[in-house]
N, C-alpha and C positions, 0 to 999 in steps of 0.2 A: 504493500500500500504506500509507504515511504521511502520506498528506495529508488535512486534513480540507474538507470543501466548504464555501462562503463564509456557508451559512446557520449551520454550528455556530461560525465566529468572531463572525457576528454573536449568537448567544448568549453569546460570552464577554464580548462589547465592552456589550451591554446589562447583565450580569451586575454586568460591573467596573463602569458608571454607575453604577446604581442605587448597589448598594454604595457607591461615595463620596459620593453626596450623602445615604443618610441614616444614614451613617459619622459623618460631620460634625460634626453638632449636637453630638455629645458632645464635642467639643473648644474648645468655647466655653466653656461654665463656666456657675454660675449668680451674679444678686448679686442683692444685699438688696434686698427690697420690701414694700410692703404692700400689702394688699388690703383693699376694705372688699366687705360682703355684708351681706344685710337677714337684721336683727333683727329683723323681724316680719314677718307677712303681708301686711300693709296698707302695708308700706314697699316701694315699686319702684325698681330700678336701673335708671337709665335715660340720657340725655346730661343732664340735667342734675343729677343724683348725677355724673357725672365733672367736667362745667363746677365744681362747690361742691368738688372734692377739686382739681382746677388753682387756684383762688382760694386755699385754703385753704393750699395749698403757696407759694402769690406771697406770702401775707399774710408768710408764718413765714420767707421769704427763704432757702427750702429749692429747689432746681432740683432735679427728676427727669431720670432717661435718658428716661424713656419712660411715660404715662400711657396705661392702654388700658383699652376696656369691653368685657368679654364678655358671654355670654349670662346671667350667674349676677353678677358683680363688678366692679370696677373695681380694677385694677391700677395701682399705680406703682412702680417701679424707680427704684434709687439706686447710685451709686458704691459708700460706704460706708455699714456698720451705724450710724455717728452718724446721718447724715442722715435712714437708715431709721427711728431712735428716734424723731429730731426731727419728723420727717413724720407717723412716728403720732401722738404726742402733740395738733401741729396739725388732724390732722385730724379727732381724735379731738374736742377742744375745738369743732370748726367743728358738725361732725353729731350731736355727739350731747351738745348742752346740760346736758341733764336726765340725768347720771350714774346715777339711780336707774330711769330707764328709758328706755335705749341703744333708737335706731329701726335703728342699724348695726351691725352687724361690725366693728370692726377691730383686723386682727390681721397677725402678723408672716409672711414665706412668703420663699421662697427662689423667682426664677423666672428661666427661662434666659436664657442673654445670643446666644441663636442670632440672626440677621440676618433681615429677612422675607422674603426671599424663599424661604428655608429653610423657614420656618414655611408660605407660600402652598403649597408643593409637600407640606405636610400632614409633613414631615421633622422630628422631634421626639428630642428626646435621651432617652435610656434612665432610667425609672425608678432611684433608687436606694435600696436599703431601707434602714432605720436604722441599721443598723453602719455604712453608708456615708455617710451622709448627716446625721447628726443625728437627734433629736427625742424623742418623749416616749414610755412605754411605761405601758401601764396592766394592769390584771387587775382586774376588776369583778367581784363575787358578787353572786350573785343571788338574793332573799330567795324561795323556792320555795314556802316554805309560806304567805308573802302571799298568792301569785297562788293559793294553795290554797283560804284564808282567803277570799279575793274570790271566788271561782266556788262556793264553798258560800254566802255570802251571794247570791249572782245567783240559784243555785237555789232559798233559801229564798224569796226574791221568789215565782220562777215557780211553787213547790208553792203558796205562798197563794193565787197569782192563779186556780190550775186548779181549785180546790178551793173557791172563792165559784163558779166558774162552774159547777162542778158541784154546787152545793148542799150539802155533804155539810160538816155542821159539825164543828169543833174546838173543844176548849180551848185552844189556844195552838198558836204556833207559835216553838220557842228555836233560837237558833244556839248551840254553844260550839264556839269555834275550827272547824276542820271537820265537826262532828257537828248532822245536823238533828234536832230532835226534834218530832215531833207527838202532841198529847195529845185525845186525845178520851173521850167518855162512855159508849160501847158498842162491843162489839165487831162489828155492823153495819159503824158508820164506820171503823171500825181497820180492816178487809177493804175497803171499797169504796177508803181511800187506798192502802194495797197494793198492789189492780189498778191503781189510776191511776198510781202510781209505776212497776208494773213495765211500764204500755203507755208511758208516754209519757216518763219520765225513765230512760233508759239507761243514764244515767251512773253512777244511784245504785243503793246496795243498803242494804235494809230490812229489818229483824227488830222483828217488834210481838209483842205479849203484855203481859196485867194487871202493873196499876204501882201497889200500894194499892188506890183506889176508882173509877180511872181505866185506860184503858185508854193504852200509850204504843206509838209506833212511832218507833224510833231507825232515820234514813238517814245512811248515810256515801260519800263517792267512791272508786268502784271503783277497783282498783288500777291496772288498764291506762288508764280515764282518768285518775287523775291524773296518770299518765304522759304523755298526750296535752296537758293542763293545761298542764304544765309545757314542754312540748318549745314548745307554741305561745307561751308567755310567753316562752322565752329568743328565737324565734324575733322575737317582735314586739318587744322589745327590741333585737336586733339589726337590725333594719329602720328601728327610731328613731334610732340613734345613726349607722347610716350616713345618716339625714335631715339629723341635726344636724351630723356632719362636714363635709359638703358644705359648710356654709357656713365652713368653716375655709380650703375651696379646696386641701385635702390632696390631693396628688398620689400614688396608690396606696397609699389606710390599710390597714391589715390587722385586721380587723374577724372573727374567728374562734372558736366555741365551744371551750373547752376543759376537757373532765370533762362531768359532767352539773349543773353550774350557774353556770358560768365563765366569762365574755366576757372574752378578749384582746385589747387595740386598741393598733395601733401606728400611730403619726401621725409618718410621715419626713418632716423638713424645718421640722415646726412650731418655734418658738421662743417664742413664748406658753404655758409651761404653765398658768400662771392662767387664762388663756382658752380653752384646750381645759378645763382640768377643770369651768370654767364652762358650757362649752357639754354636756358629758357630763351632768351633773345636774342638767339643767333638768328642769321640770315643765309640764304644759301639760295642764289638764281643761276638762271643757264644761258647759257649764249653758244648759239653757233654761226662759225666765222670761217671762212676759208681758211686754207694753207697756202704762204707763198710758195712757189714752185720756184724762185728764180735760184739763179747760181748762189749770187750775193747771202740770198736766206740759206740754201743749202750750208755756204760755207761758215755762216752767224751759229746754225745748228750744231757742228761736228769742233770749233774750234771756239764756242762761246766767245767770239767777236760781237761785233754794234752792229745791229741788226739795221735793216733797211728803212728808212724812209715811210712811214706809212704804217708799221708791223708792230708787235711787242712777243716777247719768248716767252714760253709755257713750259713745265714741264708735263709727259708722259707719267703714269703709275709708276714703270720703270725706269724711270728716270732721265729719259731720253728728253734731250729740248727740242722744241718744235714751235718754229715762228710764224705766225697766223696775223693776216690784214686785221688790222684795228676797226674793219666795217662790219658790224655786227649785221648780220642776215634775219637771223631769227631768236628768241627769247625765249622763255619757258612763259611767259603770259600764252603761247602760241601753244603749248603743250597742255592737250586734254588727256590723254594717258599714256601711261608706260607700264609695258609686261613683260616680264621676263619667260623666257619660248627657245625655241630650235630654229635654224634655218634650213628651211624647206630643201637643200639642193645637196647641203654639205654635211647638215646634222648637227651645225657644233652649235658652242648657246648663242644667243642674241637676244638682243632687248627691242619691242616691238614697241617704234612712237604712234599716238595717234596725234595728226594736227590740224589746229579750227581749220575754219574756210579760209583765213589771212594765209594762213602759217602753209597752208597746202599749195595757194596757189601758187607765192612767195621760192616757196624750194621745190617745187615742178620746175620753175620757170631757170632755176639755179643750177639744181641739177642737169639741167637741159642743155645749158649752156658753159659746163665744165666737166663732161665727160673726160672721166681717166687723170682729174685731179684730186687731191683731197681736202676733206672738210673736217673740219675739229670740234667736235662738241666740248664745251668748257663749262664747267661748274664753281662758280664764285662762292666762298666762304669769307666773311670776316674780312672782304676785302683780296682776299688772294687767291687765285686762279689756280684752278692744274684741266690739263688735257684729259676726261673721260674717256676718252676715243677718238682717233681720227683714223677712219677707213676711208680705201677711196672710189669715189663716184663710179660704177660702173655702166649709167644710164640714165633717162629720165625715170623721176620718181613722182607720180603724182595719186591722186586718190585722199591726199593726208596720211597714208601709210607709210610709215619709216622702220627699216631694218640696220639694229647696229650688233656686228656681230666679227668678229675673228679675233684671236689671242683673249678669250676669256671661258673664265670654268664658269659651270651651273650655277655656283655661290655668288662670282665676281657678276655676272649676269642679274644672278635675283638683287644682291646690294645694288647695283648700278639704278633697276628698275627703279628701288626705291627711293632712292637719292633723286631722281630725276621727277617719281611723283610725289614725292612729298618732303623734298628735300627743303622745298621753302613754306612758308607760311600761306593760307591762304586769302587773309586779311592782320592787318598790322593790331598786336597789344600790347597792352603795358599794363605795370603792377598796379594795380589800387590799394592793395595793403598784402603785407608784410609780419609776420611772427616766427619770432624765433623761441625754440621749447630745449630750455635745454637737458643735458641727461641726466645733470642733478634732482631735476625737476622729477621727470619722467621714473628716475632710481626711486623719487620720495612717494610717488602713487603706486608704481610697484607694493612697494613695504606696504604701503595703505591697504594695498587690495588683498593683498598674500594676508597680512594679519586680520583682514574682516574674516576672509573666507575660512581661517587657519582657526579664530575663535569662533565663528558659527559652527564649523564641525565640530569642534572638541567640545562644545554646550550643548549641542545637540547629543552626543556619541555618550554623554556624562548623563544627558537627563533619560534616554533610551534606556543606558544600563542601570540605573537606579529604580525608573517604573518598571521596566519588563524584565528586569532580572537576564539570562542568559539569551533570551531571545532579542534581548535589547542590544546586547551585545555581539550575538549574531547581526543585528539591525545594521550597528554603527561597523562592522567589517564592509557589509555590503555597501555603505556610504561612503567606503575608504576605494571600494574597487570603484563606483560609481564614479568617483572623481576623478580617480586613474584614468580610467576610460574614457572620459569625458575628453581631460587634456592628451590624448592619445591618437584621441579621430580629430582634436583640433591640429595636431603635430601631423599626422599622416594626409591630411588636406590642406595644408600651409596658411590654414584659415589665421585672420590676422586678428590677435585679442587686444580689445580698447579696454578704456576706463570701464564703458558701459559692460562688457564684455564680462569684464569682473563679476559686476554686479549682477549679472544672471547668473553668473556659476556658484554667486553665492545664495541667491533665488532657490536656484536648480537644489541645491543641497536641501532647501526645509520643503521642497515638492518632495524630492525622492524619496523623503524618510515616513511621507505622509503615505505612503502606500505600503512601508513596514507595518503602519501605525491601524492603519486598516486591516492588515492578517492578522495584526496580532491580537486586535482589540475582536477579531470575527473567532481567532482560536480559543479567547477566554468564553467568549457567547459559548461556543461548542460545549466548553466544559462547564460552563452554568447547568447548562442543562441534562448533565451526568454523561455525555458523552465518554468513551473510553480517551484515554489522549491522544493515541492513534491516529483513530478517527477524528478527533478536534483538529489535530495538524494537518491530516489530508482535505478535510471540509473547509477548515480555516484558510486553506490557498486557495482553494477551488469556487468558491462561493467567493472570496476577496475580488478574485482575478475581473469579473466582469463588472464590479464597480472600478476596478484603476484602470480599466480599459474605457473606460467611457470618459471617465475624471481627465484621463490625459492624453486622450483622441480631442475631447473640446478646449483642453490647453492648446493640443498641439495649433490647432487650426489657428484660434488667437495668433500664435507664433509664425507660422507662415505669412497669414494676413500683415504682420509687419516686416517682415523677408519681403515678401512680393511689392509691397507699396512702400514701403521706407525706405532712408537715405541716411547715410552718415552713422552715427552714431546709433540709431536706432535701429539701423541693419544691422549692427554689429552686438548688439543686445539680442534682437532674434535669432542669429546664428548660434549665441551660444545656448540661448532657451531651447531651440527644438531640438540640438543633438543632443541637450542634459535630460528631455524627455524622452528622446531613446534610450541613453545608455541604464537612465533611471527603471524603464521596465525590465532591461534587461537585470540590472542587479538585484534590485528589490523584490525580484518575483522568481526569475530564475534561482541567478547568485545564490539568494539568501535560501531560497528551499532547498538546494542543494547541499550547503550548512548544515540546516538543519537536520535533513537525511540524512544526511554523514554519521551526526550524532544521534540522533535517537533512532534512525531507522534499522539499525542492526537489533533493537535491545525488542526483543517478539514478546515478553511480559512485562513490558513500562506501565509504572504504576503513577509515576506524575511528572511534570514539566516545571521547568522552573521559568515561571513567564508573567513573577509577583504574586501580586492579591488576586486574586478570585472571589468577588464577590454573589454569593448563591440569595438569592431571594427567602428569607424566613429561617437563615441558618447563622451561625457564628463567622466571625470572619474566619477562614482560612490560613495558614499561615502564609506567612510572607513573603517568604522565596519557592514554594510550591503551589501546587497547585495537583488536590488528591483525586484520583480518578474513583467513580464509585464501580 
């Protein structure tokens, strides 16, 4: 009746491993480190980026715990923040010479001090959000009616470009701010732009009629697209700045729109704020510009002499110079997409441009006119240029379809794509406010949360075994695994614990124990009523079970309902609630019966339980610590 069979202790016993190993990690701590990461595209981490940060460390007679290269950076860990300072500093002087234009990253991070065997079993310590942890908090505006400004200038392009190809003449073509205007000489051509505005430009809406001696058609952006405008600029904005974090090495930023022109970023753990707000405000356009061909540039290229008249030098990834006319052809305003693909003919990777109507008919007319020379695509950062690629013209190119493709892998291919779509911003922001958390701070809520949740158990676990005697105590085991597991599935999901966070885990603990509180109080009923004890134990789970199923099925729901519609801190309150309501059935109803079978389920003539007072209706109290079976 009370015994469980060997296959559900072997679910306790894998239950309770797991749970302690990736329990763990979080009991380590983390210490000071830095990280370095590539400053540019054409800079690679690799072993010997780590080999120049171990020297660079010897040189400065700075020892690391531990130097390591991931897929993305190289990492070194320190005892103390001095050493941390000193190490950047060093390494910072080693990599990156030329202060005005950094090939590295480097920046300050907090990383764990877990053991590797830890880390090899993929075991990782719990995110912590910035209340807990430190770091820097931003709020970014987002200039909307730039990105406004810009797409009514993109369209006045493509109305000129449709409107040569359909012959139908104008007197001009004006932008102001978002308003296009077309003037023409009859009202023939005023009707025939009409049609073509209303087949082929959906975006805009158009009102023509005589203007003096001329006839005008004013277009403006409809309302629901610039809504669309807008929604796609904050979005591609926010797709840049998680590009750009990443090389901070930020361990779960919080990267979120808020209102309708608001980017929130919260970066736990940075200590750099100079160099995150550096990394936030970068800029990064495209330009594509011929190659000179002549002798003179040739010779400017192989003997770094003074370039021609007209040119400036670039470098290649590989470091090759390459001198390119100063007449810019086309821009990345011109660039609607970039995907990284194959070439159809040869196989190898290439990066697939699409270009508006300007940009297509522009490098149709380019390419047409420069067969068998080359073109340079260049990518501006920060003021300084490097060559992305210059392959050469094999024909005319037109459609708006662009293939860049020869001397690059699958990887350098996919980075390339990306750099080129969302290498820049796609409306200008700036901070509105500014916080800084530091880890003193973040250490002092720590201790605050750990000792809430540290004396809600122990008061709980204290008042369990004092009313229910051994079953209380069996109670407060199972509120010991409860929590295990709890921070276990939060460590195995890299879920990141806030302040709020806390505060439901320590929530979660007087839920969990309320369903102890419920068997146990259903196991004394049993034995009120002369039940053998046996039987009280086995009735007492079974009869319990479909009130705590119910009790926190309609918690759970509450708890999703703030998952699904919450934001911020209030998501993070939810997360910890609904997984403390699974592990909580799991312990209190399984765990705990499991206990309990253990012990009493062997003894086949149990005459009492020790689970307090037992109060019988019209008899003497009971003793204290028993409970007599009749």
């Amino acid at each position: 009746m009370n015994r469980y069979p060997a296959w559900k202790y072997a679910i306790i016993a894998f239950a309770l491993l797991v749970g302690a190993i990736y329990t763990l990690p979080n009991f380590f701590g983390e210490s000071p480190a830095v990280q370095v990461s590539a400053g540019k595209t054409s800079t690679k981490i690799d072993s010997g980026t780590e080999t120049r940060v171990t020297e660079a460390l010897k040189a400065a007679g700075v020892t690391p715990e531990v130097v390591a290269l991931d897929a993305n950076s190289v990492k070194a860990r320190f005892d103390t923040p001095d050493q941390q300072l000193a190490a950047r500093d060093a390494i910072e002087k080693a990599l990156n010479p030329d202060k005005a234009d950094p090939a590295y990253v480097v920046a300050l991070n907090l990383l764990s001090r877990s053991p590797s065997w830890l880390s090899a079993l993929h075991a990782m310590p719990m995110y912590l959000g910035l209340d807990l942890r430190g770091g820097v908090h931003f709020m970014l505006q987002v200039d909307m009616q730039a990105a406004l400004t810009k797409k009514a200038e993109s369209l006045a392009g493509d109305i000129r470009s449709v409107l040569r190809e359909k012959n139908v003449r104008h007197n001009g073509i004006s932008r102001e701010g978002q308003t296009i205007e077309l003037k023409f000489r009859d009202q023939a051509a005023l009707q025939q732009a009409q049609n073509i505005l209303t087949d082929q430009f959906a975006d805009l809406q158009g009102t023509g009629g005589p203007s003096g001696d001329e006839f005008k058609l004013t277009a403006t952006i409809k309302p629901e697209a610039a809504r669309r405008v807008q929604d796609q600029a904050l979005k591609q904005n926010i797709t840049t700045l998680h590009n750009r974090i990443n090389e901070l090495g930020v361990a779960e930023p919080v990267i979120q729109q808020q209102g309708l022109d608001r980017i929130v970023v919260q970066l736990p753990g940075v200590q750099d704020t100079a160099k995150a707000k550096d990394i936030l405000g970068r800029t990064a356009t495209l330009e594509i510009r011929l190659v000179d061909e002549s002798t003179a540039a040739r010779a400017a290229e192989l003997n770094n002499g003074a370039v021609p008249f007209g040119t400036e030098r670039y470098l290649e990834r590989n470091g090759q110079a390459v001198v390119v006319k100063k007449q810019v052809i086309l821009t990345g305003e011109n660039l609607t997409d970039a995907q990284a693909g194959f070439d159809n003919q040869t196989h190898e990777a290439a990066v697939h441009l699409t270009l508006d109507a300007k940009g297509a008919r522009v490098f149709r007319d380019v390419t047409r006119e420069n067969i068998n020379k080359r073109m340079a695509i260049l990518l501006f950062e920060k003021g300084k240029g490097e060559v992305v690629t210059a392959p050469v013209i094999r024909g005319e190119i037109g459609g708006g379809r662009v293939q860049i493709s020869g001397r690059m892998t699958t990887a350098e291919a996919s980075d390339t794509a990306l750099l080129l779509r969302a290498g820049s911003l796609a409306a200008p922001m700036e901070i509105i406010e500014e916080r800084t958390i530091g880890p003193s701070l973040g250490a002092d809520n720590i201790s605050k949360g750990f000792h809430s949740v540290a004396w809600g158990f122990a008061v709980i676990v204290a008042f369990m075994a004092l009313y229910y005697m051994l079953f209380g105590l069996f109670s407060g085991i199972a509120l010991a695994v409860n929590l295990m597991l709890l921070v276990a599935v939060l460590s195995m999901l890299q879920a990141t614990l806030t302040l709020p966070g806390m505060a439901a885990m320590a929530l979660a603990l007087g839920m969990a124990i309320d369903s102890n509180v419920l068997i146990n109080e259903r196991v004394r009923e049993e034995l009120r009523l002369g039940v053998s004890p046996q039987a009280a134990i086995n009735a007492g789970y079974e009869r319990a079970w479909a009130t705590i199923l119910d009790s926190n099925i309609t918690t759970l729901i509450a708890g999703v309902a703030l998952l699904a519609f919450g934001s911020g801190p209030v998501r993070g309150f939810a997360v910890v609630h609904c997984l403390g309501i699974l592990t909580s059935m799991f312990s209190a109803v399984f765990f705990s019966r499991g206990l309990v079978n253990f012990w009493y389920g062997r003894q086949k003539k149990l005459k009492s339980v020790s689970i307090g007072t037992v109060w019988r209706p019209g008899t003497a109290t009971a003793p204290a610590k028993t409970a007599q079976a009749n």
